[in-house]
DRENDREN-52842 format. One record per residue (C-alpha): residue number from 0; residue in one letter; x negated, y negated, z. Coordinates in nm, 3 decimals, always signed. Example, Ala and Ser with C-alpha at 12.3 -4.5 7.8 and 13.67 -1.06 7.14 Angstrom:
2
<r><num>0</num><residu>a</residu><px>-1.230</px><py>+0.450</py><pz>+0.780</pz></r>
<r><num>1</num><residu>s</residu><px>-1.367</px><py>+0.106</py><pz>+0.714</pz></r>
REM end
This chain:
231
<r><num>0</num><residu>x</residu><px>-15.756</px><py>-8.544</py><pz>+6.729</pz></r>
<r><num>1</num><residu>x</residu><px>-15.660</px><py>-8.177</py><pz>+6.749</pz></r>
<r><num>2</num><residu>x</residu><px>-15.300</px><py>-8.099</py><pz>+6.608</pz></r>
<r><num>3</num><residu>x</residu><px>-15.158</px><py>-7.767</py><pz>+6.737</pz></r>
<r><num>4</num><residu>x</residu><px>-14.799</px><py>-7.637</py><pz>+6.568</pz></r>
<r><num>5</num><residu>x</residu><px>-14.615</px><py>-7.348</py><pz>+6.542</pz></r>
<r><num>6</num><residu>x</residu><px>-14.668</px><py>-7.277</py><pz>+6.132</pz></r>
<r><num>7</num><residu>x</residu><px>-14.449</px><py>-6.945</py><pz>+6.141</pz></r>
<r><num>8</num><residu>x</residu><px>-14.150</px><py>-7.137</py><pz>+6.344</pz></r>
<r><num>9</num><residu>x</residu><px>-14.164</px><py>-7.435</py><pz>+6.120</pz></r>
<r><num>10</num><residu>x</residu><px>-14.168</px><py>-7.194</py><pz>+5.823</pz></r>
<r><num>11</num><residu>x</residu><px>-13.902</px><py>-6.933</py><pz>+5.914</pz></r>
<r><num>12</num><residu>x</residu><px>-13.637</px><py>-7.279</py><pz>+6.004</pz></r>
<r><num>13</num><residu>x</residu><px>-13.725</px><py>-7.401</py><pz>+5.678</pz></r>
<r><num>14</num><residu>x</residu><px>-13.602</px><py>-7.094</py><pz>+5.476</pz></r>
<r><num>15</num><residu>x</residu><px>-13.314</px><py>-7.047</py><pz>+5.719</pz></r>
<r><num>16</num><residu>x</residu><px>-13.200</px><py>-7.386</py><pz>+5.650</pz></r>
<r><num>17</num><residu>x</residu><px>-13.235</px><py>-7.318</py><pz>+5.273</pz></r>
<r><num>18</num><residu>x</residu><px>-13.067</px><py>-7.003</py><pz>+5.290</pz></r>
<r><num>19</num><residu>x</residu><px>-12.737</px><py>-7.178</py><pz>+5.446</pz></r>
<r><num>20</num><residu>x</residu><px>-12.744</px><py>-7.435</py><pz>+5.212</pz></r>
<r><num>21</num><residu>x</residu><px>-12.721</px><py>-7.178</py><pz>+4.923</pz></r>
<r><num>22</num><residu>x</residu><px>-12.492</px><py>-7.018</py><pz>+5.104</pz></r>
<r><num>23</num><residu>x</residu><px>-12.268</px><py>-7.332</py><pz>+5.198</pz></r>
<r><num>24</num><residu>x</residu><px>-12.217</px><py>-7.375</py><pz>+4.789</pz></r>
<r><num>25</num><residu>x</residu><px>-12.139</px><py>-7.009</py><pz>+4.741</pz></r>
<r><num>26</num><residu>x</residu><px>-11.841</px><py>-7.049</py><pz>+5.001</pz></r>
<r><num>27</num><residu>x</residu><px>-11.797</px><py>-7.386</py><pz>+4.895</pz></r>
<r><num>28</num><residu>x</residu><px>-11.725</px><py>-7.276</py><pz>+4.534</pz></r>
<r><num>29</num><residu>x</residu><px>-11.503</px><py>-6.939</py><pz>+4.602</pz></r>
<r><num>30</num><residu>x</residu><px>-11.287</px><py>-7.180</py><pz>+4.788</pz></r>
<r><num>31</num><residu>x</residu><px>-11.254</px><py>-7.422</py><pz>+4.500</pz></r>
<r><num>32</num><residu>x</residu><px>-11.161</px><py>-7.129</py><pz>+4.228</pz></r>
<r><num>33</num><residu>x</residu><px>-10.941</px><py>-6.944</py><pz>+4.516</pz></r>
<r><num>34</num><residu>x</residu><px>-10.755</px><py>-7.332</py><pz>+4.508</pz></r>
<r><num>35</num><residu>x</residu><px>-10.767</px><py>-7.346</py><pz>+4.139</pz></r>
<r><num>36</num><residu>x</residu><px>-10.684</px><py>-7.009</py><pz>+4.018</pz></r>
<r><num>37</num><residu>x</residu><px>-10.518</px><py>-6.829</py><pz>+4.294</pz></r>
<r><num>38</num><residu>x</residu><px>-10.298</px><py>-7.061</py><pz>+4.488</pz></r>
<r><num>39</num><residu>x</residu><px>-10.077</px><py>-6.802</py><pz>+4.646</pz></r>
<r><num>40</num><residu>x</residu><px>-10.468</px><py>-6.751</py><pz>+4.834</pz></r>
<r><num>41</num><residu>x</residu><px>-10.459</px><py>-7.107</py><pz>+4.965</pz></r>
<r><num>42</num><residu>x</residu><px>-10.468</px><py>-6.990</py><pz>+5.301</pz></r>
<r><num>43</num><residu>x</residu><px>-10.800</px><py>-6.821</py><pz>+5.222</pz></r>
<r><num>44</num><residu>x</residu><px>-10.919</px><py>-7.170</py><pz>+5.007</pz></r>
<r><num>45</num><residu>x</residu><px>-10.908</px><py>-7.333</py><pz>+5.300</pz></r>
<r><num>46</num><residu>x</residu><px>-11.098</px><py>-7.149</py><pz>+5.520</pz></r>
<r><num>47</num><residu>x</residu><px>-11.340</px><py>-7.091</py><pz>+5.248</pz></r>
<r><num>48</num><residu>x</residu><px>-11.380</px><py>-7.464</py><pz>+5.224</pz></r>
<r><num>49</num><residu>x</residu><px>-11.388</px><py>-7.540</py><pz>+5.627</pz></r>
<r><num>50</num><residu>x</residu><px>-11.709</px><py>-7.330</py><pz>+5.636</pz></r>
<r><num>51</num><residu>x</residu><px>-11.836</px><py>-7.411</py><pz>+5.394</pz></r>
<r><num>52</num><residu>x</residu><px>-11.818</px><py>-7.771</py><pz>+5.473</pz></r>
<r><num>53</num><residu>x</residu><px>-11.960</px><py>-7.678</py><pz>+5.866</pz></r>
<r><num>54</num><residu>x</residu><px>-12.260</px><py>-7.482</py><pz>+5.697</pz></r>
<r><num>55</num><residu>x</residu><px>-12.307</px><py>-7.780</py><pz>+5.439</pz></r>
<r><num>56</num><residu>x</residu><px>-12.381</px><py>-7.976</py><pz>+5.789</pz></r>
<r><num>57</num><residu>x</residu><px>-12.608</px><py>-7.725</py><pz>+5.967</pz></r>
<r><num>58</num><residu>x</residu><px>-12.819</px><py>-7.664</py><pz>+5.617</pz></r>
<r><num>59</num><residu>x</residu><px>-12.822</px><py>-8.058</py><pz>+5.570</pz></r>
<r><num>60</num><residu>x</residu><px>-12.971</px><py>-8.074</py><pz>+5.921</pz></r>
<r><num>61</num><residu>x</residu><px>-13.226</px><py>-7.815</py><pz>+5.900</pz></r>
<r><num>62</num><residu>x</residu><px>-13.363</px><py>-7.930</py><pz>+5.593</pz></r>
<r><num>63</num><residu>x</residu><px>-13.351</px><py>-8.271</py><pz>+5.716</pz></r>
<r><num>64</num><residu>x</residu><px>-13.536</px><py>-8.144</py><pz>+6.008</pz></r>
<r><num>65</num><residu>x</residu><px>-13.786</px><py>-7.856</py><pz>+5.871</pz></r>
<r><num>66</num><residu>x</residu><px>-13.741</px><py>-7.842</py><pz>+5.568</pz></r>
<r><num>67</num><residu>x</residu><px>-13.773</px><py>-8.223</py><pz>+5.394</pz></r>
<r><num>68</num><residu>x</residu><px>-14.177</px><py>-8.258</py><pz>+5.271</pz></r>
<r><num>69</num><residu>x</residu><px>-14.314</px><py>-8.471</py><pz>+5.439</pz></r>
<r><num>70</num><residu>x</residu><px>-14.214</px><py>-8.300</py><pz>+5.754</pz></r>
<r><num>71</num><residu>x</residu><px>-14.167</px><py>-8.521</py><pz>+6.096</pz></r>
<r><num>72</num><residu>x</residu><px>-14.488</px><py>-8.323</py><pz>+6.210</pz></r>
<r><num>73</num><residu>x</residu><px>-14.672</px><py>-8.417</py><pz>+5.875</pz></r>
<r><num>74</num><residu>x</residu><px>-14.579</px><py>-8.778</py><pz>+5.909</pz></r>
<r><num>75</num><residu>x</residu><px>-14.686</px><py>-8.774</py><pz>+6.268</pz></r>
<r><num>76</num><residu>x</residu><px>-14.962</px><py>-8.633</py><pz>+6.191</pz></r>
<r><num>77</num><residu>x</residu><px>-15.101</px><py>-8.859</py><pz>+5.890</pz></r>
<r><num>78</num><residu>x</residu><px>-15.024</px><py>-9.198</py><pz>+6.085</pz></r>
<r><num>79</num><residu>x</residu><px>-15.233</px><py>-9.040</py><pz>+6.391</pz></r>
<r><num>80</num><residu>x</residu><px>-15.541</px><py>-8.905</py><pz>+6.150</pz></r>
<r><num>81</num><residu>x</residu><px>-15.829</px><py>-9.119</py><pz>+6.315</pz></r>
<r><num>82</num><residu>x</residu><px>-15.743</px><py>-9.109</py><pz>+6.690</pz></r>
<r><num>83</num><residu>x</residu><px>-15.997</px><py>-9.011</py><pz>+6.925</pz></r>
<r><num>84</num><residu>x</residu><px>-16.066</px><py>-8.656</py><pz>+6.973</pz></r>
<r><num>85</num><residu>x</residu><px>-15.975</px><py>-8.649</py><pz>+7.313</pz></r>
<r><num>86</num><residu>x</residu><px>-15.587</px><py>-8.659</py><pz>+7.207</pz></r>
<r><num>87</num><residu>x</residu><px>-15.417</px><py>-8.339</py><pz>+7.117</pz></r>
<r><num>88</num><residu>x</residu><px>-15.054</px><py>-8.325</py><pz>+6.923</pz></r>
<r><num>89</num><residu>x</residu><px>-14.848</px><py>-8.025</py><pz>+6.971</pz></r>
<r><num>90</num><residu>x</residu><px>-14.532</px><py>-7.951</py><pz>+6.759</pz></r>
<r><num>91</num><residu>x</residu><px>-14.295</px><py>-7.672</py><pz>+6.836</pz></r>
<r><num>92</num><residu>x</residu><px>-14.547</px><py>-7.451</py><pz>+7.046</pz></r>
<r><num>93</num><residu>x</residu><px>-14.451</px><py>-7.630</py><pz>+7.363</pz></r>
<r><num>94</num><residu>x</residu><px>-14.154</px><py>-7.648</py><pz>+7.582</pz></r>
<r><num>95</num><residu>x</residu><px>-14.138</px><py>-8.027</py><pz>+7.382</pz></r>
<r><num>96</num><residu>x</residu><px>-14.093</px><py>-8.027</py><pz>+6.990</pz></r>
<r><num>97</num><residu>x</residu><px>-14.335</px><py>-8.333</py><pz>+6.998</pz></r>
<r><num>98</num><residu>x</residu><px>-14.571</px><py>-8.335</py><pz>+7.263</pz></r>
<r><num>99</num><residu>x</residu><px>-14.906</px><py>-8.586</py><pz>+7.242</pz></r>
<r><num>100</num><residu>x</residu><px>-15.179</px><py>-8.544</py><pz>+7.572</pz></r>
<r><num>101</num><residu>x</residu><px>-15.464</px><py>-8.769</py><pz>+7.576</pz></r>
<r><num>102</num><residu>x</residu><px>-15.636</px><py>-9.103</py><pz>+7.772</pz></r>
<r><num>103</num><residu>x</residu><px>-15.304</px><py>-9.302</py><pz>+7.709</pz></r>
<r><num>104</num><residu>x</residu><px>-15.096</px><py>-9.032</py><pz>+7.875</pz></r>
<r><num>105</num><residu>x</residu><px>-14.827</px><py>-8.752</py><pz>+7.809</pz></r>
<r><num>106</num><residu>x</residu><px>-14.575</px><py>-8.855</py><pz>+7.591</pz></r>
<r><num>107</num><residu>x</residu><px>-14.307</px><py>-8.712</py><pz>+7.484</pz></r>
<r><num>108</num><residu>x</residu><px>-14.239</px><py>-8.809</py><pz>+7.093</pz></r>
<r><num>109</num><residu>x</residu><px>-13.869</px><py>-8.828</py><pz>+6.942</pz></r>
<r><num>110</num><residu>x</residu><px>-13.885</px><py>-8.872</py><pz>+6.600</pz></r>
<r><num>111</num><residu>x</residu><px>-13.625</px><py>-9.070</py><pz>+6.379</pz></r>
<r><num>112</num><residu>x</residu><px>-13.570</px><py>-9.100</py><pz>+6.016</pz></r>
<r><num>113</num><residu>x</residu><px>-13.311</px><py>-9.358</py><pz>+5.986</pz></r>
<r><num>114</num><residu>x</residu><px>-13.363</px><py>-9.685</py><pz>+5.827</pz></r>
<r><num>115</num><residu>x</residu><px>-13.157</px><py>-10.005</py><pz>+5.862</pz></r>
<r><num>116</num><residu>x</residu><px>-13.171</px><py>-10.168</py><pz>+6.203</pz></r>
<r><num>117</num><residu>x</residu><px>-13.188</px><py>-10.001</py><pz>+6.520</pz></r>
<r><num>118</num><residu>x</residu><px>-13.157</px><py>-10.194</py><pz>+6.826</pz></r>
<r><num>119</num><residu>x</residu><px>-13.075</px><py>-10.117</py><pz>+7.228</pz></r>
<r><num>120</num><residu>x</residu><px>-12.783</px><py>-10.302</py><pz>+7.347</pz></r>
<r><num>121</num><residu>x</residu><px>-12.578</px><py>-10.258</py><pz>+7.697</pz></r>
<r><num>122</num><residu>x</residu><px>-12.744</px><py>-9.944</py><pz>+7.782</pz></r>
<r><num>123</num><residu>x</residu><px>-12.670</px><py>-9.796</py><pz>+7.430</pz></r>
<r><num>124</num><residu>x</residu><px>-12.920</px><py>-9.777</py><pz>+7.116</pz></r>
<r><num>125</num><residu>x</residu><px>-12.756</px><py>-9.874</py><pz>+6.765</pz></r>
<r><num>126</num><residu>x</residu><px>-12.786</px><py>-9.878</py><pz>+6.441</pz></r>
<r><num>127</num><residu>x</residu><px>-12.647</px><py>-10.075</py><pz>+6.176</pz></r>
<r><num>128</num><residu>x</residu><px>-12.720</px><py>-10.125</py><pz>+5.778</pz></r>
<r><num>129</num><residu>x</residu><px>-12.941</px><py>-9.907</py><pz>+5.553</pz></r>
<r><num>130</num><residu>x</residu><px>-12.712</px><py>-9.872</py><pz>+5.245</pz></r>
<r><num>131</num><residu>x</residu><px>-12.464</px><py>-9.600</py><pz>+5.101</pz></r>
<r><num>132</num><residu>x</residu><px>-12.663</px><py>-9.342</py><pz>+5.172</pz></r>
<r><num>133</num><residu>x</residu><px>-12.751</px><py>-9.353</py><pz>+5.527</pz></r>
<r><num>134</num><residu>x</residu><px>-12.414</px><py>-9.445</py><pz>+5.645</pz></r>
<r><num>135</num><residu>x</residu><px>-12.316</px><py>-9.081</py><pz>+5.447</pz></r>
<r><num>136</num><residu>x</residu><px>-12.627</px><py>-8.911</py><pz>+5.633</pz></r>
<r><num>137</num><residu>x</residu><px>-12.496</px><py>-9.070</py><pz>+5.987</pz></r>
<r><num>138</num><residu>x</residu><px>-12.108</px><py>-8.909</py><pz>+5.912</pz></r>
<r><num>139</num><residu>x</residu><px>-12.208</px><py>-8.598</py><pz>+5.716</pz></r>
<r><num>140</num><residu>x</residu><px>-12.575</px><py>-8.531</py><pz>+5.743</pz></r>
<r><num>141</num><residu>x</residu><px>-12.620</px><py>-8.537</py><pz>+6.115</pz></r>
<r><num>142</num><residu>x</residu><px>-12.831</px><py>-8.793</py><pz>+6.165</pz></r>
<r><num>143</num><residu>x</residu><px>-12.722</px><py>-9.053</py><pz>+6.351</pz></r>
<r><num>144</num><residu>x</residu><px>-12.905</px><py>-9.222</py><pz>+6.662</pz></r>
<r><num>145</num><residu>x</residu><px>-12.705</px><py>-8.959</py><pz>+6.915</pz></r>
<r><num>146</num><residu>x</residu><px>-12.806</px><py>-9.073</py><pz>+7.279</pz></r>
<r><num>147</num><residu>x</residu><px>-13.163</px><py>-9.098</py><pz>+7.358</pz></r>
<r><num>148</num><residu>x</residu><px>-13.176</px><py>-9.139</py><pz>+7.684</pz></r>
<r><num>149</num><residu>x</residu><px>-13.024</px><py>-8.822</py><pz>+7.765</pz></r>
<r><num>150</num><residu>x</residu><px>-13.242</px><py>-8.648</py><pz>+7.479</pz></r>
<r><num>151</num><residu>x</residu><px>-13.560</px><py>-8.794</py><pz>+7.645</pz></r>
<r><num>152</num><residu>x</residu><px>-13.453</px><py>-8.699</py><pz>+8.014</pz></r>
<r><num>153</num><residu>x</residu><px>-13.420</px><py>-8.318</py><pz>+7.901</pz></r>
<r><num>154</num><residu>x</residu><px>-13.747</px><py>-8.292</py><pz>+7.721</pz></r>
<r><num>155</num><residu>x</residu><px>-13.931</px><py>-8.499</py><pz>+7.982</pz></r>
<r><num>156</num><residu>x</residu><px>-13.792</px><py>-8.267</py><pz>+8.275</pz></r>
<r><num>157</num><residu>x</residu><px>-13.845</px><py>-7.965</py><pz>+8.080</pz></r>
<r><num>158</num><residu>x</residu><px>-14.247</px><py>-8.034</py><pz>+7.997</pz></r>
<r><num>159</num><residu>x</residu><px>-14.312</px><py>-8.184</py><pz>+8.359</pz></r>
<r><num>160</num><residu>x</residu><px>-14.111</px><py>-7.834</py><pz>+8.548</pz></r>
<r><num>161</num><residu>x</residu><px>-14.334</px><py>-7.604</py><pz>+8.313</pz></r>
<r><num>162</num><residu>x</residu><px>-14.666</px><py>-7.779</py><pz>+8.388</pz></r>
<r><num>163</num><residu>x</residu><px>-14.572</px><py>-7.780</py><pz>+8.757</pz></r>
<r><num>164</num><residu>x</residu><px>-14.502</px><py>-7.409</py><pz>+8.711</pz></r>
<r><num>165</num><residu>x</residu><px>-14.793</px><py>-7.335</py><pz>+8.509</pz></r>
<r><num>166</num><residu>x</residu><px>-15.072</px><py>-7.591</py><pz>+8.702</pz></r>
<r><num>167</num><residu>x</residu><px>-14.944</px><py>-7.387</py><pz>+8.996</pz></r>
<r><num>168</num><residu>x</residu><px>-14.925</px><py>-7.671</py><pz>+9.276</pz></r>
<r><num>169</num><residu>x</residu><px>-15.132</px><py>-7.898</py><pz>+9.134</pz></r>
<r><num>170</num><residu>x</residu><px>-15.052</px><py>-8.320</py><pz>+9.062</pz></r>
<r><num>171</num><residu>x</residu><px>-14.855</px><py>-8.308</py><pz>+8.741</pz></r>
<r><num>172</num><residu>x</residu><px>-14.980</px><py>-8.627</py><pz>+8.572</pz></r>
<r><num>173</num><residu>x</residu><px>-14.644</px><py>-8.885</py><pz>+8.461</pz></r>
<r><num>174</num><residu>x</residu><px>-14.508</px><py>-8.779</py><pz>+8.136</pz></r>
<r><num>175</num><residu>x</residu><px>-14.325</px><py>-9.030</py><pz>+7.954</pz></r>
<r><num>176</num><residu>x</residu><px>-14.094</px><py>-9.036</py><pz>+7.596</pz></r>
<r><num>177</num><residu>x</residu><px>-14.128</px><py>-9.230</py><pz>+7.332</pz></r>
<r><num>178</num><residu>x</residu><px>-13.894</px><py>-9.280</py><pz>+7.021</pz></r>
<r><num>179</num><residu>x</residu><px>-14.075</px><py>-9.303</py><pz>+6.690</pz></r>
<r><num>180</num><residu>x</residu><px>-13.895</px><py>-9.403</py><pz>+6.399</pz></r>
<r><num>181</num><residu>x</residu><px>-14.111</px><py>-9.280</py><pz>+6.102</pz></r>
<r><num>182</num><residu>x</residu><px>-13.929</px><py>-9.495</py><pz>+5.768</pz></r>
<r><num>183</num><residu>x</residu><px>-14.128</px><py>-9.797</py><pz>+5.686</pz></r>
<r><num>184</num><residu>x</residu><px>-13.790</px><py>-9.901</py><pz>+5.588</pz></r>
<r><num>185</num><residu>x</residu><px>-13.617</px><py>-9.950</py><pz>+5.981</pz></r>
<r><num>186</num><residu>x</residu><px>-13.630</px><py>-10.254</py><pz>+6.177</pz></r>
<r><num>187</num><residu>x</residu><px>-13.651</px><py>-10.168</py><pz>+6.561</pz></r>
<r><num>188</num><residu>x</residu><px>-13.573</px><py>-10.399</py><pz>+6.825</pz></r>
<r><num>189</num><residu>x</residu><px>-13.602</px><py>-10.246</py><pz>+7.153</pz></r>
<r><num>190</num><residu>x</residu><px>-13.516</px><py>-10.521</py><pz>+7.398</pz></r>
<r><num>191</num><residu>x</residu><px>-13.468</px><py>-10.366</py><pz>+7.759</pz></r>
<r><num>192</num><residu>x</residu><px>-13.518</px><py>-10.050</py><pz>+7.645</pz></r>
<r><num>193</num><residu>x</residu><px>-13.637</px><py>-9.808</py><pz>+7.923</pz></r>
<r><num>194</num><residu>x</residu><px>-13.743</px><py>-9.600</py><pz>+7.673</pz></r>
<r><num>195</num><residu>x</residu><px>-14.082</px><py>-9.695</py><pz>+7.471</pz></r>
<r><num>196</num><residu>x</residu><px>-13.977</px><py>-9.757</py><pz>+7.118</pz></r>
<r><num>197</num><residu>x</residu><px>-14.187</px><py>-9.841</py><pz>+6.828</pz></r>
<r><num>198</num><residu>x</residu><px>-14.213</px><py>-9.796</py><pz>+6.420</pz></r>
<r><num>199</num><residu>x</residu><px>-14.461</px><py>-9.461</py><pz>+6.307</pz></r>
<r><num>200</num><residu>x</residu><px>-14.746</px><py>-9.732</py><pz>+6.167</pz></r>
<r><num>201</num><residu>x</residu><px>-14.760</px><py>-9.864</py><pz>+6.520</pz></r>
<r><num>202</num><residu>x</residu><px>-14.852</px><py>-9.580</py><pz>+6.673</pz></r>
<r><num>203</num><residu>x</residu><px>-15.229</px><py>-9.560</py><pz>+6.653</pz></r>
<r><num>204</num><residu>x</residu><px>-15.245</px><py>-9.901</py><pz>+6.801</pz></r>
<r><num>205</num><residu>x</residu><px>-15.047</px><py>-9.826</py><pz>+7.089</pz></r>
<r><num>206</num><residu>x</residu><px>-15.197</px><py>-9.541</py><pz>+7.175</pz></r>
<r><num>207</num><residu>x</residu><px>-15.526</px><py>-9.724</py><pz>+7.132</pz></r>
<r><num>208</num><residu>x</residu><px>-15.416</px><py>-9.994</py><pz>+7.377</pz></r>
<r><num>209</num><residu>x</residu><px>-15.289</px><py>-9.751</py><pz>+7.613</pz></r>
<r><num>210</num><residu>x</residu><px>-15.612</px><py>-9.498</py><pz>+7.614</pz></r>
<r><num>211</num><residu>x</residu><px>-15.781</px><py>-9.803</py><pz>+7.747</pz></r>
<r><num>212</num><residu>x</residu><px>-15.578</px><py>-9.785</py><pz>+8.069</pz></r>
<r><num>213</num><residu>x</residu><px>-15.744</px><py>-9.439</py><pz>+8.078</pz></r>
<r><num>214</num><residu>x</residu><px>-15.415</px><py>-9.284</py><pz>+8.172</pz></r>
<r><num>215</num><residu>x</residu><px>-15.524</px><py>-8.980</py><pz>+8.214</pz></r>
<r><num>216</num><residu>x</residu><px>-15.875</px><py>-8.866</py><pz>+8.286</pz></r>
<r><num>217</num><residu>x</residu><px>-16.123</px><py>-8.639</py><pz>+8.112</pz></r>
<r><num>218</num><residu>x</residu><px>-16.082</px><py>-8.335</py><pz>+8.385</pz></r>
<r><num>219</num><residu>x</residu><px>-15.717</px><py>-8.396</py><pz>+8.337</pz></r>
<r><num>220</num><residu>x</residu><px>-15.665</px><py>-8.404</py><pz>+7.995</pz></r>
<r><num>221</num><residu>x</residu><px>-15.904</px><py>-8.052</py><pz>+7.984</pz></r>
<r><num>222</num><residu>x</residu><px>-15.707</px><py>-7.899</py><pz>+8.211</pz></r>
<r><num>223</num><residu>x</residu><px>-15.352</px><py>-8.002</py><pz>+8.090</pz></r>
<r><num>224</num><residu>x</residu><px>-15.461</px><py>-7.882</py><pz>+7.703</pz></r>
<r><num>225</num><residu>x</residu><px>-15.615</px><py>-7.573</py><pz>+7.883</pz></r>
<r><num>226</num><residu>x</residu><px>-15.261</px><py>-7.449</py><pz>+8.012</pz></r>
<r><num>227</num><residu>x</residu><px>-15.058</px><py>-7.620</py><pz>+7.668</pz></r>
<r><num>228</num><residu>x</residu><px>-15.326</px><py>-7.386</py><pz>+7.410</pz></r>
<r><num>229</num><residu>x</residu><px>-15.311</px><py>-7.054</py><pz>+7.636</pz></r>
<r><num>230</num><residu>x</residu><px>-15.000</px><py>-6.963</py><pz>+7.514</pz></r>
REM end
């Protein structure tokens, strides 16, 4: 399998993400002593402590996001090691953060770290359980389920106009999303999902299963990673 990403991206988000969070405690703190030792500046404490609760939240997600080790890509990438070499996995050099091309198809890949149970019920996906700690992640850290339907619809629309655009006329094979849920620790019931959903360490065999629908064809699959690598 060949794994393309965008190092310098993932690299510079990383450090920004670190940089805020640093910077979150600095504001965090002058509001604190402003409280403590100048309350006549409580006006000023409080705005101190409103940013730096809103950059707490952006640095929480960007470490959560680039910045955590393993990375999503890493983990991606490590549960994939051993698929054929016809596949190719792109992170954050296409129009798609997560973008796999090979015999089972184009898909689409939205990763998840929650754990607990996740589950699609009347048109909504849920999640319940996983302890102190995620319930604080889902209200503070950012990381709740969110809607993905609507998450998958953008990045599917957005990969299939720019190989339309860049195949110039040609058939633009389907391309299809998938939520991945990479902690060993999440139970995932998908039900009537319309939207393929699966744990990280079943993956491989999906993709396995799916490759032997030969989704996509050699000529295909050369010419789709021929437009993805040229840029």
């Amino acid at each position: 399998m060949k794994i393309i990403k965008n190092e310098k991206l993932i690299q510079r988000n990383g450090k920004i993400g670190n940089w805020i969070s640093l910077a979150a405690l600095v504001v965090l703190g002058a509001g604190m002593y402003l409280s403590l030792v100048k309350p006549e500046l409580f006006t000023y404490s409080l705005i101190c402590l409103v940013f730096g609760f809103i950059m707490t939240q952006i640095g929480m997600y960007m470490g959560n996001r680039w910045g955590r080790s393993p990375r999503r890509d890493e983990k991606i990438d490590s549960a994939l090691k051993g698929v054929h070499s016809d596949f190719s996995i792109y992170h954050y050099s296409t129009p798609a953060s997560h973008l796999l091309v090979g015999p089972a198809g184009i898909w689409v890949l939205l990763p998840y770290q929650q754990t607990g149970k996740v589950y699609y019920d009347k048109s909504r996906w849920k999640i319940r359980g996983g302890g102190f700690i995620q319930t604080y992640m889902r209200i503070f850290g950012q990381e709740g389920i969110g809607r993905p339907a609507l998450e998958a619809e953008s990045e599917v629309n957005t990969i299939r106009k720019y190989l339309e655009k860049k195949l110039e006329g040609k058939d633009v094979p389907e391309v299809k999303p998938m939520m991945v849920f990479l902690n060993d620790q999440v139970e995932v019931e998908p039900n009537d999902s319309p939207i393929q959903a699966l744990k990280l360490k079943q993956l491989k065999g999906f993709l396995r299963d799916e490759a032997k629908k030969h989704a996509l064809s050699n000529l295909q699959i050369q010419t789709i990673t021929k437009v993805l690598e040229a840029e």
